[in-house]
C-alpha positions as CSV (number, residue, x, y, z in Angstrom):
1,X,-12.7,-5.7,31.7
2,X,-12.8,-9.5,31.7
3,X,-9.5,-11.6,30.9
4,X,-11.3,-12.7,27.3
5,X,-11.8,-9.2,26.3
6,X,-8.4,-8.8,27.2
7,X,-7.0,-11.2,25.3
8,X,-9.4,-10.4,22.4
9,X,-8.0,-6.9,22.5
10,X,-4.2,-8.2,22.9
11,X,-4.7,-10.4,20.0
12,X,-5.9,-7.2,18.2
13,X,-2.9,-4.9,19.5
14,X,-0.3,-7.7,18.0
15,X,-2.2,-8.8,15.2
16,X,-0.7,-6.7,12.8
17,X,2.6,-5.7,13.7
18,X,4.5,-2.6,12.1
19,X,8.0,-2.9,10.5
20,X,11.0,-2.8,12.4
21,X,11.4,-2.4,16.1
22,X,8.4,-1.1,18.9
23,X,7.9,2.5,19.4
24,X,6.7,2.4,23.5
25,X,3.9,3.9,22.9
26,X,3.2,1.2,20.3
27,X,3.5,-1.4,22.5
28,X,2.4,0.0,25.5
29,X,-1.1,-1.1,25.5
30,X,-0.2,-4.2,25.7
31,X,2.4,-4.1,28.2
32,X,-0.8,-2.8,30.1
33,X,-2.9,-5.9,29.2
34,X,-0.1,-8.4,30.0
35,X,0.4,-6.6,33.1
36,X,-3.3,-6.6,33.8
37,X,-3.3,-10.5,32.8
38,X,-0.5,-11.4,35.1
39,X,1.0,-14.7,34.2
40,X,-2.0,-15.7,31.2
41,X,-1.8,-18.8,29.0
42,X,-2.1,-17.0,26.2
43,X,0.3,-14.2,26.2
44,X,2.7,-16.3,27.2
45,X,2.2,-18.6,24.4
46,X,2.5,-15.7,21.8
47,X,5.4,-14.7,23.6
48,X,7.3,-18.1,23.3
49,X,5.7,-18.7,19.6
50,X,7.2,-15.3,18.3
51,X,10.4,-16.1,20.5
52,X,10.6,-19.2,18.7
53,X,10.9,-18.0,15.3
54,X,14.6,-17.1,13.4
55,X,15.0,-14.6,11.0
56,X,14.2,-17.5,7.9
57,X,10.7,-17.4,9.2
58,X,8.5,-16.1,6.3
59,X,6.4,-15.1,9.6
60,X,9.3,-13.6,10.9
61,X,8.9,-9.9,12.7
62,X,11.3,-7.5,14.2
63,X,8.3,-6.3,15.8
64,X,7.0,-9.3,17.1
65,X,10.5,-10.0,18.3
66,X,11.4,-7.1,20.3
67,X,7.9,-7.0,21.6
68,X,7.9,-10.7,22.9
69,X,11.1,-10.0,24.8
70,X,9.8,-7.0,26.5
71,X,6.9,-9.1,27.6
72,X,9.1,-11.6,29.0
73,X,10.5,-9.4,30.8
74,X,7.8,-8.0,32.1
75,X,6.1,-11.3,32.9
76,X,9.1,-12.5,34.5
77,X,8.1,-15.6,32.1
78,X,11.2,-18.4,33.0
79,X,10.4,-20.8,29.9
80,X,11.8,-17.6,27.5
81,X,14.8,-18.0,29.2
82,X,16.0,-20.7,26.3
83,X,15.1,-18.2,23.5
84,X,16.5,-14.9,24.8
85,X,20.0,-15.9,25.8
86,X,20.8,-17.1,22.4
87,X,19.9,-13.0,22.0
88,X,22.8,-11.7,23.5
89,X,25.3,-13.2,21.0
90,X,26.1,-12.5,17.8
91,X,26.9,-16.1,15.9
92,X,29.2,-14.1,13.6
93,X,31.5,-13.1,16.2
């Protein structure tokens, strides 16, 4: 499959996102495209757009959220770095 089917099909996968946090098998297709992609423009721009986003977002998704983090992971993608850290503490504590 070429990379623009790819990322026509990955903009499909996350296009709608369900409520509350990623079943695997939810998300694993597109672990499997991002994995396919390697390090693509484009995921990792979703990835740091969704990152970017707090909880006051009306576009705001749990979904999107935990899902963006995985792929981060996954990608190994350094420039998430700034969002996910802020992840791992609760500002209420």
């Amino acid at each position: 499959m070429t990379p623009e089917k790819l990322r026509a099909l990955f903009d499909r996968c996350v296009q709608h996102p369900l409520r509350g946090y990623p079943l695997d098998a939810e998300v694993e297709p597109v672990w499997q495209i991002a994995k396919a992609l390697g390090h693509d423009e484009h995921i990792a721009s979703w990835v740091l757009d969704r990152l970017a986003r707090t909880i006051d977002d009306p576009e705001y998704s749990e979904w999107c959220e935990a899902t963006a983090v995985q792929l981060a992971g996954i990608l190994r993608l350094d420039p998430a770095t700034e969002y996910l850290v802020p992840l791992l503490y609760d500002k209420d504590e």
